[in-house]
Every structure is written in C-alpha cells, then in structure tokens.
N, C-alpha and C positions, 0 to 999 in steps of 0.2 A: 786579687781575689783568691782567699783560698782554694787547694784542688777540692776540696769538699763539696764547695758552692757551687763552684764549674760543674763539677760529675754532678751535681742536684739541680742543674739548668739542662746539661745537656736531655739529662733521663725526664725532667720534663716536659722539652719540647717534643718528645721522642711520645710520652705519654699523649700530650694533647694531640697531637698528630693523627693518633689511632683513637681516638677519643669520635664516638658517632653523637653525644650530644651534648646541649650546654653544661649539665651537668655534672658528666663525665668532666669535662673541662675545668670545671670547677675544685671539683673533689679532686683531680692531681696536680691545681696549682695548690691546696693546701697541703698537700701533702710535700708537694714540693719545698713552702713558707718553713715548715716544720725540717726537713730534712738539712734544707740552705742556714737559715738561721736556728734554726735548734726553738723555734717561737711554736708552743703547743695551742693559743687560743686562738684564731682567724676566723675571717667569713671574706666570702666573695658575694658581692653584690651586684645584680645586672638593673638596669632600665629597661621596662616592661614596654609593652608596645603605648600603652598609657603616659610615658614619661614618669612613674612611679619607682622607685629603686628599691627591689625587691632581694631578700635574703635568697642563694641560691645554693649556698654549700655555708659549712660552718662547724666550726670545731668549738666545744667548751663554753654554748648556751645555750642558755633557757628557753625553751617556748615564749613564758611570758617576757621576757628581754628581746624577743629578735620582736614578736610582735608589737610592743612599746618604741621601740628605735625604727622600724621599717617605713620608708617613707623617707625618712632625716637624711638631708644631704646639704653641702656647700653649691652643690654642682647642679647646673641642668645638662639635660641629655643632649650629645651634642656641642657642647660647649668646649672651647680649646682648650688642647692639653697645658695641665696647670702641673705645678710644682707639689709635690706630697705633703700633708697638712700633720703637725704634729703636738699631741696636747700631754705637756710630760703630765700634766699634775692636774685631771679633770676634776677636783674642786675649786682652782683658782683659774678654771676656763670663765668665765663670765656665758659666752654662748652655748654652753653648755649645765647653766645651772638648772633647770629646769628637769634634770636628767640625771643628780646626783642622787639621790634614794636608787635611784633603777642601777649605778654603777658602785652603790655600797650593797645591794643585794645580789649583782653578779660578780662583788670584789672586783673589779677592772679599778685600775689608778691612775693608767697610762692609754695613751689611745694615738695611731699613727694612720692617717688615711691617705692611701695610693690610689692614684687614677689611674682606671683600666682603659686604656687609648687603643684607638684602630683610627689612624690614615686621620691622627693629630687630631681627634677628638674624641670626648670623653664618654664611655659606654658604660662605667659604672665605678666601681671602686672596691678594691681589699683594702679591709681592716685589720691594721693587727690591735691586739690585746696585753697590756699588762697589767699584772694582777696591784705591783705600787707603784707608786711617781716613778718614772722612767724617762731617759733621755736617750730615744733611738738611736745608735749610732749613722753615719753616714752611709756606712757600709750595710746595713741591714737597710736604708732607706734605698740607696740603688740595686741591692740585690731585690728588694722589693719590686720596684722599677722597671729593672728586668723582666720578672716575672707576670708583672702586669703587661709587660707590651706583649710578652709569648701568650698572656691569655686573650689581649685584645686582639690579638691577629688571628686566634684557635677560633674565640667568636666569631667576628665577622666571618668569617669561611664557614664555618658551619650554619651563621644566620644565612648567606649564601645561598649555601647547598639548599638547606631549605624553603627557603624563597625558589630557588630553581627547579625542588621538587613539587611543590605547591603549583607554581605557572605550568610542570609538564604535565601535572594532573591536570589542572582546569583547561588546558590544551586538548588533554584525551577525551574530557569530559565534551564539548565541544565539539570533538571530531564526530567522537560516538553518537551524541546526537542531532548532528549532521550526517548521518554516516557517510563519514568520511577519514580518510586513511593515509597516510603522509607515503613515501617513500622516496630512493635516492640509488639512482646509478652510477656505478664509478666505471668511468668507460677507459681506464685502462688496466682494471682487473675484469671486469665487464659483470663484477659483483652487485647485487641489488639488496637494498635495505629496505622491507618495511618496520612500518608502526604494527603493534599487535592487534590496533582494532582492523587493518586492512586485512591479515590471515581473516577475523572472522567474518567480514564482507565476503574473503572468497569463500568462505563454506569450510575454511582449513582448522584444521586444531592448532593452539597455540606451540610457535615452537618448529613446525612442521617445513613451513616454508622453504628448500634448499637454499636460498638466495643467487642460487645463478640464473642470469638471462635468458636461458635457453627453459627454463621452468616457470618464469613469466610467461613467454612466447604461449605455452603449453594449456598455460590457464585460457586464454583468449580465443574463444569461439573462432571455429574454423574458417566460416565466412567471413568474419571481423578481422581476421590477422594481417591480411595485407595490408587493409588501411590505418591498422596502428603504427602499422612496421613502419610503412611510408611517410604517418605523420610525427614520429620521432625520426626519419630519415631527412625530413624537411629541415624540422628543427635545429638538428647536427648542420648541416649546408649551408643554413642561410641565417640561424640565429630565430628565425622566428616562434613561435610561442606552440609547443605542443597541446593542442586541442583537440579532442576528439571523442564520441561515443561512441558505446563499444557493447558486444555482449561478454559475458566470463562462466564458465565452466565450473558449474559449484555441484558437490553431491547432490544438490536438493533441487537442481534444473539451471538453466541457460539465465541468467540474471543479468541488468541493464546497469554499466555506470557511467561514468564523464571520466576520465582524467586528461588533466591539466598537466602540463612540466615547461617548465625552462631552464637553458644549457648556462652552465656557470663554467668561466675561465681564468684561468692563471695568469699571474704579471704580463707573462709574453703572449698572450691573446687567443692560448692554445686552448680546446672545448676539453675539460678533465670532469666534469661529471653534470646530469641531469638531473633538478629533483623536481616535484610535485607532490600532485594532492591527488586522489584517485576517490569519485564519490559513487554512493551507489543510487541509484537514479530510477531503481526498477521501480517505485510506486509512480512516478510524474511519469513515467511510459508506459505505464500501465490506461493509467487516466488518459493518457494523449493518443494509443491505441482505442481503447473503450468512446474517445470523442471522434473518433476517426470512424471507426465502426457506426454509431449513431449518425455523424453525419452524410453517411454514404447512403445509412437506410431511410432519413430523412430525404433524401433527393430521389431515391427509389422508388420511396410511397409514394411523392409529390408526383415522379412520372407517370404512377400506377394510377394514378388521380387524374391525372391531367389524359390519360390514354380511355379512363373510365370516362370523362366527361364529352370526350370527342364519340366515344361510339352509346353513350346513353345518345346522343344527340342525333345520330345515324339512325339508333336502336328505334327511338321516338318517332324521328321524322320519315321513314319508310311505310310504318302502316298508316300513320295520319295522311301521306299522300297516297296510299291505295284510298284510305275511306274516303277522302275529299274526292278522288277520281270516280271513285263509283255514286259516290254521291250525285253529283255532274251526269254520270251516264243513268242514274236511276229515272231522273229528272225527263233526261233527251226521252228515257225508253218506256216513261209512260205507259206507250198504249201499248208496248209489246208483253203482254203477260206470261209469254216465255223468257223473255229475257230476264225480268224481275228478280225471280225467284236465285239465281245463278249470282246476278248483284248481291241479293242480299244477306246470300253465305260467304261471299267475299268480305262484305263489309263485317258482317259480324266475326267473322275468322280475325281477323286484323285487330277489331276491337279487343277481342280475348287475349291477343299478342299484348295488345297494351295494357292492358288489365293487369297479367302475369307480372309486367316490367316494373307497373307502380307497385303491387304487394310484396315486390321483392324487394322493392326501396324502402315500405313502410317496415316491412320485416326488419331489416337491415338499422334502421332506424332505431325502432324498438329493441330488439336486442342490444344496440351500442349503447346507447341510454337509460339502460335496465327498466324497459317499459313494456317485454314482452311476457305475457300472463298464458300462462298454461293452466287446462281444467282437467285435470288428473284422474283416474277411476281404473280398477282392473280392465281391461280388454284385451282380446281374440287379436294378436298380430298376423295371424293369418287373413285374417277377413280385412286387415288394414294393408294388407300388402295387396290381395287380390283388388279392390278398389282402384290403387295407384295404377296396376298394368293396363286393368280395363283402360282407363283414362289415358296410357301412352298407347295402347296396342294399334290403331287410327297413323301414329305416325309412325310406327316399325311397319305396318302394311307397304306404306305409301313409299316405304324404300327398301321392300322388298327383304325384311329384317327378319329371321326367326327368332321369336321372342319368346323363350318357356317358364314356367313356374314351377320350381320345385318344392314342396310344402312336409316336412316330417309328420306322421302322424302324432297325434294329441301334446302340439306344442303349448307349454304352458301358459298362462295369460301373462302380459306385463302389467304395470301400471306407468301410464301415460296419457296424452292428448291425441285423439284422433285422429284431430283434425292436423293437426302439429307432425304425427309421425306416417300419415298419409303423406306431407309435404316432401318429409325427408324421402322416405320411400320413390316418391313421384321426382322429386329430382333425381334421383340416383338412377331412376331408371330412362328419365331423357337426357340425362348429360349421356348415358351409354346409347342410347337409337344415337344421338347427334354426330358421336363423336364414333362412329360404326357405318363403313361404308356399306353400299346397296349389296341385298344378298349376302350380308353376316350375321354374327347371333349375339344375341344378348339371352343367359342364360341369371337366373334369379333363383338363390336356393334359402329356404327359413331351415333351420336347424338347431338343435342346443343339447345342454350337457347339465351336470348337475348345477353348476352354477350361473349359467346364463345363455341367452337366445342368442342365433347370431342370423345375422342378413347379408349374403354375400352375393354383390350384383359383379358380374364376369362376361366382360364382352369381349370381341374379336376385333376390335378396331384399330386407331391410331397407335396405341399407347400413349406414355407418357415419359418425356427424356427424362433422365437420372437426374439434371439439373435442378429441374422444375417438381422432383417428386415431392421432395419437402417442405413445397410452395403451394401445395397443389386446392390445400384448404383456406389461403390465404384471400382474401377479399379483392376481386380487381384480376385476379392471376389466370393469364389464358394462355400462355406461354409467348414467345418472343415477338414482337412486330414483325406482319409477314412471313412468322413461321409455319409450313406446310402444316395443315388441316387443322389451322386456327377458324374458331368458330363464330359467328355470329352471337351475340349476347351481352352480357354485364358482369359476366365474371361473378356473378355474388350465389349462385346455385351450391356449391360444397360448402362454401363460407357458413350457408344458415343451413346446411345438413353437419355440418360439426358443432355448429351452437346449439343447435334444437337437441341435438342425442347426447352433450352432454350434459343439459338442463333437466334431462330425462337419466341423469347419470351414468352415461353409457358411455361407448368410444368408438370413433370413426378412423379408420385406416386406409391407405392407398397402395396399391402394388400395381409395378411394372415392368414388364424386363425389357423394356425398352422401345423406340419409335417405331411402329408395325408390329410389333406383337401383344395389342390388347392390354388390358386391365383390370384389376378388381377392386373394388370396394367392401367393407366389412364391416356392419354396426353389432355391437354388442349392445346390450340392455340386460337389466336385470329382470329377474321374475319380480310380480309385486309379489308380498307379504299377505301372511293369511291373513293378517287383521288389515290390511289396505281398505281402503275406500275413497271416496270422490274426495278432493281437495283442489286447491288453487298452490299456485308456484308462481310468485314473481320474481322475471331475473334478476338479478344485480348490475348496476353498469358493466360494460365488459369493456377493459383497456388492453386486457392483453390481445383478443381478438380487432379491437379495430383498428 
C-alpha cells in the first residue's frame, strides 16, 4: 500500500477518534476516500434506527439524486459482512436500470459499494462514484475496506456512547423523580462520589460537595450520626446490607432520607468500596409524623370522652339521688311543716344542678351541629354583666369569696344575645368562685378602648399549669386525673364561653402564672355599629371546636 494511503488511514483514524458524532465521522471518512484514493465523489450511508439507509455525508450530489437513491440498498441492517459490490458500467447493470436517467443527470458511470461493518455486520455502506465505465482497482477496493471498518468501529462507539448517555439521562431522570441519589465510597482513598441530583437533595450547589468522608459525616444530623456510622460499620464486618433512616443538614432545615449501600469486593474477598442509593423521604415522614400526631390526638379525645362520660354519669346520678332522697323523706315528713320547706329547697337546688347539666349539653350540641341561633340587637354589657354576678354572688357568699365589679363609666353598647352573653359572663364567673378557695377574691372589671370592650374575670385561686393552659378552652378539659383542685362538672363551661364570644365576634383568652397563683380571663367584643339593629345569627357546624 502506498505511504500515501497509510498516512491517509492513519490521520483518519486519528480523525474519527476525536470525532463527537456520526457525522463528523462521516465527513473525515470522505475526506479520508478522497485523500487515499485521490476519488472526489463519495457518500457515507448509515441505517437509521428504522432500518432505512439514509445519506449521511456526501461529496458531488444533488439534492434530487441523494433523495431519488436514498432508501436503495443490496443489504439489510445487520446482515453479515459481505464482499464490496461493484458496477463498472451502470447502464449494462440490469439492477440498476430503473435509475439510469438519475445517473445520466448526475454523470456517474461507475459505482463501487462498500460495507460499513462493526463486529461482522453490516451498518451501512460507502459509495464511491465514477463519473465513466470504470473498473475499481483491488487496491481502491481494500483501501475502501479499510476505511469502512475504521468507520464501522467510529460508529458503533459513538452509537455507544450515545446509547450510554441516553440510559444516564433516563437514570437521572428517574432518580430525580424519585428523589433519589446514587453515590459510591472508595474505602481505601476513603473518597466519596455522588450523583449531582444527591448535592441537590442535600441543599448543596452543584459542584460543591468536597467528596471526603469526613464531609459526609458532617452533612448527617447530629443525633443521627452514630447510627449511620454504625450501620455502614455493620456492613463493612459482616457483609450485610447498609439500611438506614436518617435526618441531613440542608440550608433550608433538618430533612428525612433512607439510604441504602452494599460492600463490593475484589477477587481476594477484600471489601474495596461501598455504593448505594440515598433517597430523600422527607414528605412520607412528614405524613407518617402528621399520622402519628392524629393518632395520638384521636386516643386523647377518645379518653377525654370516655373521662366525660364517667363523670356526666357521676354529675347526673348525685342530685337525682339527693331528689329521690328527699323525695322519700318529703313523703315520711308529711306532717312536719317545718321540715318541708328545708326538703324542698334541697330538692329544687339539685333540680337547677340538673337543669344547668342538660343546657350545657344541648348548648354544646347546638353549637357542634351549627344549630345554635343567636338574637342580636345593640345592648348595655354592663347591665349584662351585673345580672350574671347577682346570679353567682349566693355561691361566693357560701365560701366565703369576695366578689367585686368593676364597671368603667359610659361603656359603649355591643351588639349581641343577652341571653347568650349573660351565659358567657355567668360561666366565667363560677368557673372563678369554683375554682377559688374559701376567703379569696374573684375580681370582675368591663373596660374598653377605641376599638373594643373588654371583660377581664381575675381570681385568686388554683391556677392553671402551663401544660393544660392551651387546653383550657378545649371541650372535656379539667386538667389531669386526680389532679389537685380538680373540679366537679363536665368540662364544657369555657368550651361554649369561647363559642358564644366568637359567634358574637369576639376573643376569649386564659392567663396563668402557674398552679396557686390565680388566673384571668379576657373577652373582647366589639362595639355594634351605628346602623346595628336586632338580627338573627345561626352558627355554622363547628369541627374545629368539637
């Protein structure tokens, strides 16, 4: 072979090599046809993913020639490497008569087709071109040959790579929307590799990651670190499978993931590096948190239920066996007309206890079911507040309680239910006598400001522990079983003085600085409006309060 051809092979494979795609590969095997055999008209043709044999490079034709010929082949894709096919004198082709007008309008007279082979089959074919009847030499037929195998091999590698860079995308694609994130430790540089969706799992910029061990470590929540360290320590020891959740240290807060690894070893059985998958898990712990939470508060109410239903039943069956008892003794005492009178404030006392018990249930009802009706109209909160005292002041007597009212002059009217914020009032002011030992005070002040009235009941009693304060409006809530100066009742008293004030638009507050130092309460309300007048309000079901 001449030194011509040689140097025109070598600087070809040298070309294809640096060659990034088919293309390129193409345009420097003809350039190479041209430089080897001195042949100015060629084309390179590849098999499309269609099995189609499509022009890909091409020297000296036509638009309408490559598009008239494209398609035309001896060969299918795949088919074994064959011997080069060669037509000196393409009018006395017979196979090719259908195609003589197209090769007296691109002057071609000659025609030599080379199969382009990768790993003995056939990927496409060069064509060379002569313009009269021609009889390829041998030597132009294997330098062809040549050059076909240097480009069938440039192909496959480069289909290859592509193929490889395609699967690492649909791989990323994949991880990412799993988020999820490959990585790999070499445990005798003790260097770690991730994937770039894993930096953005951790909160990291691209790039960023040192890749040493000790800067993994770093990422991994403080409380979490020993038992990761420990479950890659397992792994390393005993071969078994790195498993583990975990939290990780991102700019944007503490975040949940899983990672996964298993220990890979060398011929001689020695552990030379770890890889896995590392995913991030923070939504399914979020939910699994969020289910945890519900179901704790689910078993909470159920006790708060269940604690309600034993002392309604306590609450019930206490004066119904005063009144059956007095009843019994009304009977015995007949003719004593001093006794009578004595029975039958006992009885009726007991009755009003139950009375209280059920309107607190129907209340309670009503408002849960958005069945509670308010009858709305400007009024005097003062003269609704002094009502409620008169009606406690009988049980702060009876234990010795000083009870005062403090009333600002010329507080402005609200618009509200009378009857409704008497109630509120009136429980605010016996949860305070109840829960205020003999000879303390319960002090009561109306007050307001440009934008609204306020009512602050302040007693000297129990208090309220910090645990229970933000419970304290809650339905059922008396604070702990057997906890000192638990009261008597149903728990539902604050429950419907926070419904009622804020159906009336208002807000109810708790303060206390703790077990024996007393408490306060706080209703705010608004002023009505100068165009206010009598209306109706019905509430809405309430699911957040029940």
């Amino acid at each position: 072979m001449p030194t011509r051809s040689i140097g025109a092979l070598i600087r070809l494979s040298e070309a294809v090599d640096n060659a990034k795609t088919l293309h390129e590969i193409c345009e420097a095997a003809l350039d190479g046809v041209r430089e080897a055999l001195s042949i100015e008209r060629a084309a390179m043709l590849l098999f499309d993913g269609d099995g189609v044999l499509r022009f890909n490079a091409w020297r000296g034709l036509s638009p309408e020639y490559r598009a008239e010929m494209e398609g035309q082949t001896r060969w299918t894709p795949g088919a074994p490497a064959a011997d080069p096919i060669v037509v000196s004198d393409v009018e006395r082709e017979p196979s090719l008569r259908p195609f003589v007008q197209a090769f007296k309008r691109e002057t071609i007279g000659a025609l030599a087709f080379v199969p382009l082979v990768s790993e003995r089959r056939i990927i496409g074919e060069c064509i060379l071109y002569g313009e009269t009847s021609h009889t390829f030499s041998e030597f132009e037929l294997k330098t062809a040959l040549a050059i076909g195998c240097l480009v069938g091999f440039a192909v496959e590698r480069t289909r290859t790579l592509e193929r490889a860079v395609r699967d690492h995308q649909r791989m990323l694609y994949a991880l990412d929307a799993a988020s999820m994130g490959t990585w790999e430790w070499d445990l005798a540089t003790g260097a770690v590799q991730w994937s770039e969706n894993l930096e953005r799992i951790h909160g990291l910029a691209l790039g960023t990651f040192t890749g040493h061990f000790s800067s993994y470590e770093h990422e991994i929540h403080p409380e979490d670190r020993d038992r990761v360290l420990a479950s890659l320590s397992a792994a390393l020891e005993t071969g078994a499978p790195h498993d583990v959740e975990y939290r990780i240290v991102t700019p944007a807060g503490p975040k949940w993931v899983h990672g996964k690894g298993r220990v890979e070893y060398d011929g001689a059985g020695s552990a030379i590096r770890v890889t896995g998958v590392c995913m991030d898990i923070s939504g399914r712990k979020a939910v699994e948190l969020e289910n945890t939470r519900l179901f704790q508060e689910a078993q909470h109410a159920n006790r708060l239920k269940d604690e309600f239903l034993a002392t309604l039943s306590h609450e019930l069956r206490t004066p119904l066996n005063v009144i059956l008892g007095r009843t019994a003794m009304l009977r015995a005492a007949a003719a004593d007309s001093q006794a009578v009178p004595q029975i039958a404030e006992s009885i009726q006392r007991n009755a009003e206890i139950l009375s209280r018990l059920v309107a607190d249930l129907l209340d309670v009802s009503r408002i849960t079911v958005g069945q509670m009706t308010l009858d709305v109209q400007p009024l005097s909160f003062a003269s609704v507040l002094h009502a409620a005292a008169q009606a406690v002041q009988s049980a702060a007597q009876a234990k010795a309680i000083q009870m005062t009212v403090t009333i600002e002059p010329d507080v402005r009217p609200v618009l509200g239910d009378a009857t409704r914020l008497q109630q509120v009032c009136w429980n605010l002011l016996a949860n305070a006598v109840k829960f205020t030992p003999s000879g303390g005070q319960v002090h009561a002040r109306l007050t307001q400001d440009a934008a609204e009235m306020r009512l602050t009941v302040e007693d000297s009693g129990e208090g309220i522990d910090a645990g229970l304060l933000p419970h304290v409006f809650e339905m059922f809530r008396q604070g702990e079983p057997g906890a000192a100066g638990r009261q008597s009742g149903l728990g539902l008293g604050l429950s419907i003085v926070r419904r009622l004030t804020e159906l009336h638009g208002g807000t109810v507050t708790a303060e206390s600085a703790g077990r024996g130092r007393g408490s306060t309460f706080t209703v705010r309300l608004p002023y009505a409006g100068a165009a206010a007048g009598t209306r109706t309000i019905v509430a809405q079901q309430d699911t957040k309060h029940a």
